[in-house]
N, C-alpha and C positions, 0 to 999 in steps of 0.2 A: 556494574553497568555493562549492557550487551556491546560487543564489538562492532556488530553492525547493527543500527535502527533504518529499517524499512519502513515507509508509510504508502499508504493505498490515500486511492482519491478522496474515499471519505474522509480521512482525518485533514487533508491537505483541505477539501470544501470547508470543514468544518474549522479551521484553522483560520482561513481568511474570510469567510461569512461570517461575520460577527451578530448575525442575527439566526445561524444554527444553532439549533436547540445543545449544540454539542460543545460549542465554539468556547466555553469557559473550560468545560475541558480538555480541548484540544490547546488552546495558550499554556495550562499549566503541566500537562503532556512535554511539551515545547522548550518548558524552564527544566523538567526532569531530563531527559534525553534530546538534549540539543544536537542542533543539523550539525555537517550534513547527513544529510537522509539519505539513503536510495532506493529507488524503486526503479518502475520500467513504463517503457512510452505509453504502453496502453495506459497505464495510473494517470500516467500525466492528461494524455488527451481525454479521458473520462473527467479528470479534474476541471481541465481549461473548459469541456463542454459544457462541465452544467453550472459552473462560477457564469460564464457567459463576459460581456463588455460590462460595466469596465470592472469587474474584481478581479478578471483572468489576466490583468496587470500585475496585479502582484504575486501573483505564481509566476510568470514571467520574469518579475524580477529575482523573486526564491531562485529558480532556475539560470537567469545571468549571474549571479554573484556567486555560485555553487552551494547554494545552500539544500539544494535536492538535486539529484543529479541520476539520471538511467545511468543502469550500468548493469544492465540485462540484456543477453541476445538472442532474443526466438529463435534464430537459426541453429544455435546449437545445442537448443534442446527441444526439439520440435518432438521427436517421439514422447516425451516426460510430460509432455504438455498436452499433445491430443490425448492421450492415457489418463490423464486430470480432468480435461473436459466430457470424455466419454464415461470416467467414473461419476462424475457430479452433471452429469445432464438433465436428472430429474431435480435440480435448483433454480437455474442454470445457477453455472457455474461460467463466470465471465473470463475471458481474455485474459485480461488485467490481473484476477483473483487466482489464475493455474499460474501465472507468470510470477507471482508473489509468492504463492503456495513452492514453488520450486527454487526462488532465491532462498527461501529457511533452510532448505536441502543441501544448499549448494555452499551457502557463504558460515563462516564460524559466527557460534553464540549470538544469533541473531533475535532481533525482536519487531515484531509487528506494530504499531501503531493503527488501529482502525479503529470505525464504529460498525463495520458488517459483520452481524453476529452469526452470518454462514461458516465464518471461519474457526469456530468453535464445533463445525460440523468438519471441515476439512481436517484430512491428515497428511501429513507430510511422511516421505519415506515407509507408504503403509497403511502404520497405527500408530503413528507420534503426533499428539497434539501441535498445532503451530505454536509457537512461542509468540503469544500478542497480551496486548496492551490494549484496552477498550471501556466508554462507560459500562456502570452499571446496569 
């Protein structure tokens, strides 16, 4: 099992919309690599944006009880990140998506949790696949 599970907003929408097309497998994602999770504020506000009132409650709560928790700081990888975003500008390549791309960089034996299949285009450190977890 990875030492760290990061998840992006996708999995996290699809997690708590119970009506994404993805949401059966984002729960048993959930029973495989249980929280907590971490990612970084951009995920999160992408998440809480387009959950909207009232599902953005319960990211809310995922987030007060520490069950996903930022533990990423822009500020100190700001060069590695515009370098991610000016590689992958013809995607775009979100905020959220260099900020994740560079926790796999950064943190041991990590693994992704998403359903954004650009991340299959990303590479971390180069030419090294991300290490994710995603439907079919």
């Amino acid at each position: 099992m990875a030492e760290n599970v990061l998840v992006d907003a996708s999995f996290l929408v699809a997690l708590i919309n119970r009506r994404d097309t993805n949401h059966a497998w984002a729960a048993a994602q959930a029973l495989i690599l249980p929280s907590p999770w971490q990612t970084c504020e951009s995920a999160l506000s992408e998440a809480l944006y387009t959950l909207g009132a009232p599902a953005s409650r319960r990211l809310t709560d995922l987030i007060g009880r520490g069950a996903v928790t930022s533990s990423f700081h822009l500020a100190d990888h700001v060069n590695e990140i515009v370098s991610l975003l000016r590689k992958y500008a013809d995607l775009p390549m979100s905020l959220a998506d260099a900020c994740l791309v560079r926790m796999t960089e950064i943190l041991s034996d990590p693994i992704l949790l998403t359903t954004d299949h650009d991340f299959r285009i990303y590479r971390r450190h180069g030419r090294q696949v991300v290490p994710c977890v995603m439907p079919r």
